[in-house]
C-alpha angles and dihedrals in degrees: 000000000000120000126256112258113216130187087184107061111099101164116091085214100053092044089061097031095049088054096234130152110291121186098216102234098154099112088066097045079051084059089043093055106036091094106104085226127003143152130212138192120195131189120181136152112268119281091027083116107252095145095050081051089057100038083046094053090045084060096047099051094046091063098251087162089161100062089061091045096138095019130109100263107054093058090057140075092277111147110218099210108148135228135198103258130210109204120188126181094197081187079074085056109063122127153168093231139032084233104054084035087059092054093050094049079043101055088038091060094038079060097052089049088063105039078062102051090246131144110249112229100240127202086015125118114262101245084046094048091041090053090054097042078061092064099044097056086050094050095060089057114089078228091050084227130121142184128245122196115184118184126191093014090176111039087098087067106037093071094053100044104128098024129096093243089073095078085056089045097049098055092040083066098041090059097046097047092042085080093058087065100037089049091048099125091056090058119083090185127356129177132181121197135185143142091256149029118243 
């Protein structure tokens, strides 16, 4: 019996759960990911599959072994060791005002605090409160490294192109993702995706 093909499956998880067709792909993310340390940033056109890639890289540093049983990678010298991941849809995080985008990336990284079992930094500023969540991820790791996976980095930014708002929204973002390259040596991987380069 053939497998069910899906375009609509974004979840690593329910793509293999739900037994659909996977191009196993999985050697190439293990090249992606042999580095020691290493940050990415990828822009690609929509439906190129940047969100199965993330979803698919969360999986694979949690540990989720079972989800890659008759890949690639599983047959390989792959180590298995886990991180703590932050994971960020910036697509969530859209929003008509700085201020009202600030309290969305807020509450998204207050949930990923607590997915992982961290303290959330309260009263602080987001991007400082995103720079010491950083370390605190990382601190839970026997490396005292983490993983940061951050989708639709610029989503935030496209609604707002041509208006006078963009200038707000822009170095909104600058400040937020400055902290992704000053808190660098707490990262064991780290990739950025979006449609566009800003």
């Amino acid at each position: 019996m053939l497998k069910p093909i899906t375009t609509s499956v974004y979840t690593f998880s329910n793509l293999r759960e739900g037994e659909f067709v996977y191009v196993d792909k999985t050697e190439t993310i293990r090249e992606l990911i042999r580095p020691k340390f290493a940050q990415y940033f990828c822009a690609r056109p929509r439906r190129f599959g940047k969100s199965l890639l993330i979803s698919t890289l969360q999986s694979l540093f949690e540990g989720r072994r079972e989800l890659f049983r008759g890949l690639a990678i599983d047959a390989g010298d792959y180590d298995w060791k886990t991180y703590p991941v932050i994971r960020l849809d910036m697509g969530s995080c859209q929003a008509d005002t700085v201020e009202l985008f600030w309290q969305k990336v807020g509450a998204r990284l207050e949930s990923e605090a607590r997915r992982n079992g961290v303290g959330y930094p309260e009263g602080k500023p987001v991007s400082v409160a995103f720079s010491e969540l950083i370390e605190r991820f990382a601190a839970k790791s026997p490396e005292k490294k983490m993983v940061l996976l951050l989708d639709e980095y610029d989503k935030p930014l496209l609604g707002h192109l041509g208006t006078p708002e963009v200038t707000k929204f822009k170095n909104a973002l600058k400040e937020f993702y400055s902290v992704i390259k000053t808190q660098e040596s707490y990262q064991r991987f780290a990739l950025m995706t979006g449609v566009s380069k800003f």
